[in-house]
C-alpha positions as CSV (number, residue, x, y, z in Angstrom):
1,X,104.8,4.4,-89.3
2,X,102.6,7.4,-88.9
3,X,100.2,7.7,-85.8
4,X,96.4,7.8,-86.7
5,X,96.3,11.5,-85.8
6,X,99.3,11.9,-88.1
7,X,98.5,10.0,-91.2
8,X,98.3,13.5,-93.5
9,X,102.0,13.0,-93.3
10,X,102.0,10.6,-96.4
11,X,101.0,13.0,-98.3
12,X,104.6,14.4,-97.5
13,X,105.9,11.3,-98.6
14,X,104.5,11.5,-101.4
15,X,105.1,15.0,-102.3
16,X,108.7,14.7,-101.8
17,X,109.1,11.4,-103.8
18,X,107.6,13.4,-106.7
19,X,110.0,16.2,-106.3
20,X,112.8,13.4,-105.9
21,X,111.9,12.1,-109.6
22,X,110.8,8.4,-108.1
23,X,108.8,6.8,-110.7
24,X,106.0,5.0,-108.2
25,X,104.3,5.4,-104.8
26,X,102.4,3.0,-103.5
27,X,100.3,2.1,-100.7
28,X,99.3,-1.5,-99.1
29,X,95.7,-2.9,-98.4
30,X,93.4,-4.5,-95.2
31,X,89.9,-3.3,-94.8
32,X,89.7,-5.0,-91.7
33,X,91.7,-7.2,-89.3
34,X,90.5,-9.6,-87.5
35,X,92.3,-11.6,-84.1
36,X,92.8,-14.5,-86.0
37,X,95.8,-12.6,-87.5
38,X,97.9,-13.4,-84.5
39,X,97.8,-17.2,-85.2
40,X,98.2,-16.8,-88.6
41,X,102.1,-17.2,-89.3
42,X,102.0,-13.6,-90.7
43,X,103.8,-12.2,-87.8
44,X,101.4,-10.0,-86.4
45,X,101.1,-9.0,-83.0
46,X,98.3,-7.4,-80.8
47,X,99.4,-3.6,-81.0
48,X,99.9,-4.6,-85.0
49,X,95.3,-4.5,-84.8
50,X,95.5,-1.0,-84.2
51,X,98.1,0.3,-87.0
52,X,96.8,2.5,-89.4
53,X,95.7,0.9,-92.8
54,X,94.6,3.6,-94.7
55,X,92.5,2.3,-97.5
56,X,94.8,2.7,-100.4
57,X,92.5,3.3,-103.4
58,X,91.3,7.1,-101.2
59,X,94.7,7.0,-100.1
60,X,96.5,7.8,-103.5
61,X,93.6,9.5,-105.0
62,X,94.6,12.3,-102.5
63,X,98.5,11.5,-103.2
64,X,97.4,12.1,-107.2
65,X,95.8,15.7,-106.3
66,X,99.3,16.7,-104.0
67,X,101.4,14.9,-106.8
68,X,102.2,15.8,-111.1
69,X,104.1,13.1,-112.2
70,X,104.9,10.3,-110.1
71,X,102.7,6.9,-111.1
72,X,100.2,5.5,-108.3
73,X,100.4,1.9,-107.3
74,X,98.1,0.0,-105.3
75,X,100.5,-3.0,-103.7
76,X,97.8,-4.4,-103.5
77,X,94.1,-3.8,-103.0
78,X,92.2,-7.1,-102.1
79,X,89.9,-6.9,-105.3
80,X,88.1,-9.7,-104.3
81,X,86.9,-7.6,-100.9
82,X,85.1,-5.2,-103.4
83,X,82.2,-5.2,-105.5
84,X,83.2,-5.3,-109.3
85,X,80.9,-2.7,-110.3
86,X,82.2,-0.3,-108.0
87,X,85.9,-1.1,-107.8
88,X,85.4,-0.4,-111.8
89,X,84.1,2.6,-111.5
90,X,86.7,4.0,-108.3
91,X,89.5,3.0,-110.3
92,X,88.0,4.3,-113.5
93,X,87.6,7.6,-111.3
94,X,91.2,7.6,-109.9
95,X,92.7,6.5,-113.6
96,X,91.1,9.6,-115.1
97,X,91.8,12.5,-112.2
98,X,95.3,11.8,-112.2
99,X,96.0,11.7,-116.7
100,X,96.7,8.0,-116.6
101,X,99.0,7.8,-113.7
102,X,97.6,4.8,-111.5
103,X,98.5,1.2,-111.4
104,X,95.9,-1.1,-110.2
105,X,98.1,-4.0,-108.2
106,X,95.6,-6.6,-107.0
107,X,96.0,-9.6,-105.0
108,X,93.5,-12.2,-102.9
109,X,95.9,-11.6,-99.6
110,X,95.4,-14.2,-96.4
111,X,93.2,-12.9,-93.9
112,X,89.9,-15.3,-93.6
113,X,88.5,-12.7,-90.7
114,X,88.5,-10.2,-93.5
115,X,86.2,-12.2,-96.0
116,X,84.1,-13.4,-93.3
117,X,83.4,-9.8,-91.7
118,X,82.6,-8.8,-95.1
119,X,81.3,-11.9,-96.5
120,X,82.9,-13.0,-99.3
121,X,83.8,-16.9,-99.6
122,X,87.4,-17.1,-98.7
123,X,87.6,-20.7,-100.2
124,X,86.4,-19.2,-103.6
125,X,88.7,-16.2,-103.4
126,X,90.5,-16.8,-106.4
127,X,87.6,-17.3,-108.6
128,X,85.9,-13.8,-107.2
129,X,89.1,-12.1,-107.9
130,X,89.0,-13.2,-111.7
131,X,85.3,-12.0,-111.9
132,X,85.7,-9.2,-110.3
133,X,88.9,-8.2,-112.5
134,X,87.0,-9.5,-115.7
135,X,83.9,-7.4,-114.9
136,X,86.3,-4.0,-114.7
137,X,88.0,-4.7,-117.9
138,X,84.0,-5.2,-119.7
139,X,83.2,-2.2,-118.0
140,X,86.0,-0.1,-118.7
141,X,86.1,-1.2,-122.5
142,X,82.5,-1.4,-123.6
143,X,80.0,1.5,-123.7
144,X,77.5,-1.0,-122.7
145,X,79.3,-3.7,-121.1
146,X,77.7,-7.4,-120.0
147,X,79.3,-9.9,-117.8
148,X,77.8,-12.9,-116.7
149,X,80.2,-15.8,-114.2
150,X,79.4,-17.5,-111.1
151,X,79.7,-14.8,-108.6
152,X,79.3,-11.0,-110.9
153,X,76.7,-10.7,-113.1
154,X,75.3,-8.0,-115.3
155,X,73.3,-7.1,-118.5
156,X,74.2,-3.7,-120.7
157,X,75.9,-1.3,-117.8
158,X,77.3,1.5,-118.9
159,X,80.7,2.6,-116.8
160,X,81.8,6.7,-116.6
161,X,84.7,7.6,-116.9
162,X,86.1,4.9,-118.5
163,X,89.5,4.7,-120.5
164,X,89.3,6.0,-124.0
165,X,89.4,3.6,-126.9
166,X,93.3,2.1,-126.6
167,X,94.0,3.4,-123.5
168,X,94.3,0.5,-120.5
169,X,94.5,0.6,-117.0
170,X,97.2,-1.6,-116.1
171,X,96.3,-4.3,-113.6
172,X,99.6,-6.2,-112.0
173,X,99.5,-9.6,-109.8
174,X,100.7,-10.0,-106.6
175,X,101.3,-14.3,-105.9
176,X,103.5,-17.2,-106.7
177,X,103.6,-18.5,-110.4
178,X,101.1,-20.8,-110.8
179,X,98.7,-21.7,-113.4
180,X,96.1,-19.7,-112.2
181,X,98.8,-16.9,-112.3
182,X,100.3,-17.5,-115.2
183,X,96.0,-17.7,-116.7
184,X,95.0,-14.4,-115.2
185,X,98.3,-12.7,-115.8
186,X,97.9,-13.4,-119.8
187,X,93.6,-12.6,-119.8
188,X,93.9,-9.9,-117.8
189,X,97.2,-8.5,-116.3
190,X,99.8,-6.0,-117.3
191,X,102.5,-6.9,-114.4
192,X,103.9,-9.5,-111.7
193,X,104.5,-8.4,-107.8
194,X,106.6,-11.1,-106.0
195,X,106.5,-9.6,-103.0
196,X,106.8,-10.6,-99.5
197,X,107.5,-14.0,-98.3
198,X,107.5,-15.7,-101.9
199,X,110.9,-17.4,-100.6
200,X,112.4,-17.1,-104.3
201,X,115.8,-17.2,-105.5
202,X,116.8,-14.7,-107.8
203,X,117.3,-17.4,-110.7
204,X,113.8,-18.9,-109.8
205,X,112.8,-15.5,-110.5
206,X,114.2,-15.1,-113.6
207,X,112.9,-18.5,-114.9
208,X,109.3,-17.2,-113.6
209,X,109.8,-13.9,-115.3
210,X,110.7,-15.5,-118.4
211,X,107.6,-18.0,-117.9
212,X,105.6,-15.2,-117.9
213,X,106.7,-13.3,-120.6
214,X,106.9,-16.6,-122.7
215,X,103.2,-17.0,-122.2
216,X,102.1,-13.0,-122.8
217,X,104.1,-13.7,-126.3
218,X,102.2,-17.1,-127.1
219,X,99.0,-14.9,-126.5
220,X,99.7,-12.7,-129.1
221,X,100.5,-10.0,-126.6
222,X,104.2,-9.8,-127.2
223,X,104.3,-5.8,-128.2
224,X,102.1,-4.7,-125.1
225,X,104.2,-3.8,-122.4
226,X,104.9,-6.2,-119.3
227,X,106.3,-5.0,-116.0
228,X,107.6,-6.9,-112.7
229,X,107.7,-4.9,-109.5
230,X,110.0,-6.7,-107.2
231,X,111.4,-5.7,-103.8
232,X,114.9,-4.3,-102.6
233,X,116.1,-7.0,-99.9
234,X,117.4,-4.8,-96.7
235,X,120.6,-5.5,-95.8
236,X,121.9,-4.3,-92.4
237,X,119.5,-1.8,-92.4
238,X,122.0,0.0,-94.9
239,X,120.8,2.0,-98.1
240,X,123.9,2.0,-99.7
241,X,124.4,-2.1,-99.1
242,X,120.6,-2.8,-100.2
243,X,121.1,-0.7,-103.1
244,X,124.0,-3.0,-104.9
245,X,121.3,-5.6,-105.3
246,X,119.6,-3.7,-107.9
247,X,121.9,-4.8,-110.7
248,X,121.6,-8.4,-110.4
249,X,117.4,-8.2,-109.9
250,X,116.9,-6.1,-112.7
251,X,118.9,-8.7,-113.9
252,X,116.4,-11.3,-113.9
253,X,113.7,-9.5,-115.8
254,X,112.3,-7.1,-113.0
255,X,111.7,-3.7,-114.7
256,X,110.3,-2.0,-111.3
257,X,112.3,-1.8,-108.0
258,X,110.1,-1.7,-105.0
259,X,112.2,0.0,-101.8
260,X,109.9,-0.7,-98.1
261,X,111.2,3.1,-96.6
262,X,109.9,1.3,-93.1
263,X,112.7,-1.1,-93.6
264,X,115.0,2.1,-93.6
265,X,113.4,4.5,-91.0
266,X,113.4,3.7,-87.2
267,X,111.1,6.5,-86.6
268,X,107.9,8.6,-88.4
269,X,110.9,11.7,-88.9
270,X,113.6,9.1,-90.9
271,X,111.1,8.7,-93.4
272,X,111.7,11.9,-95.5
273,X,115.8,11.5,-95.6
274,X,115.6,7.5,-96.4
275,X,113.6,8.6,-99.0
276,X,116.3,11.2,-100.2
277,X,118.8,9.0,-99.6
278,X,117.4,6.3,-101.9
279,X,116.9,8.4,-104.6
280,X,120.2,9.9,-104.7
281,X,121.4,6.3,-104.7
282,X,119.4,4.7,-107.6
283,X,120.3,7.5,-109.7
284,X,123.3,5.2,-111.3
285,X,120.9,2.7,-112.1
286,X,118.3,4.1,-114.2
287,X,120.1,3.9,-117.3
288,X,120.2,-0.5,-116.5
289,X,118.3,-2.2,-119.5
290,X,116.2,-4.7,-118.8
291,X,115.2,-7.7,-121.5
292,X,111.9,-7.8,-123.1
């Protein structure tokens, strides 16, 4: 919502939500965006090119230095989009100058322009976004760390800072339930997104939810903790309506309630008291207990 010239702003945002108490901030992902966008379905439009996209792993390591205690969620970087060596060692970076605080959402997003201008195979995107993830989790893990698949490969790289022994980054999927999902959710992830236009009902949710957790448990993962970040439907353009949903999704498994403040704000200067406004509100629902 905030012009280029006016982008230091978020940094208000994220100030305030920190005051406020919320437990996450976090910021979206496109390096690049080509025209093709405009055909795509995704309802984009021409001025939509020239909105500011801040690039979101920069973006909250600035919000971590304004911020104490509020957690940092990228929702979503396009890890395939980066190289693993150095998206290891930015997020390594970020995870240790903010004590722990930062949530590394990932997803392989839609835009083909974006893998051509950068040149990454958009046909093979999945299979580059579990290299890439399974090259940061060697690195982060292993004082000398190898990793050999089809598209990273390396021999005895060392990765600092790193977490300490025990200590994980967590790493949470954006995407439909699938069996890729389901595989790289129980290898490598920590958390489900199902965001956007996933067209689920809340009961399909909970029978993915459950799938999920069903599978972490078969793993042997059952006392490692599992999160699901979904969104608050606007209704009306109300707070206090689109708030009285958050009983019944928490009720399908979802331990993380993700509120779009652009849904609530009509201008940059509603941003701040939407903000207030929804934290007042979720106040009753913190003590909610969500299954395991």
């Amino acid at each position: 919502m905030y012009p280029p010239a006016e982008q230091h702003r978020l940094l208000d945002v994220a100030r305030a939500a920190d005051q406020l108490g919320v437990d996450y901030i976090d910021t979206t992902d496109h390096v690049l965006m080509g025209e093709h966008a405009l055909t795509s379905g995704h309802g984009w439009l021409p001025h939509h090119l020239e909105m500011p996209i801040p690039e979101p792993l920069t973006t909250l390591a600035v919000m971590a230095g304004a911020t104490q205690h509020i957690k940092l969620l990228s929702a979503i970087v396009i890890a395939p989009l980066r190289p693993a060596g150095l998206l290891a060692k930015i997020v390594a970076t970020l995870h240790a100058l903010s004590r722990g605080r930062f949530v590394l959402g990932v997803s392989t997003s839609w835009q083909k322009d974006e893998y051509d201008a950068l040149g990454v195979p958009f046909d093979q995107r999945g299979q580059v976004l579990e290299d890439t993830l399974g090259a940061c989790r060697a690195l982060w893990g292993e004082e000398s760390a190898s990793f050999h698949s089809r598209y990273v490969n390396f021999e005895n790289m060392h990765c600092q800072p790193r977490p300490a022994p025990g200590d994980r980054i967590p790493i949470w999927f954006g995407g439909k339930v699938t069996p890729r999902l389901i595989r790289r959710t129980v290898n490598l992830g920590d958390g489900w997104m199902p965001f956007g236009g996933l067209g689920m009902s809340l009961p399909q949710k909970a029978a993915a939810i459950a799938l999920l957790k069903d599978r972490m448990r078969e793993s042997g993962r059952s006392n490692e903790r599992f999160d699901v970040c979904d969104e608050l439907p606007p209704l009306d353009g109300s707070i206090a309506k689109s708030m009285e949903q958050v009983p019944a999704i928490a009720a399908t498994g979802a331990s993380v309630i993700r509120v779009h403040l652009r849904r609530f704000s009509n201008q940059p200067d509603d941003v701040l008291p939407a903000l207030e406004e929804i934290a007042h509100r979720f106040a009753p629902y913190r003590d909610i207990t969500v299954q395991p």
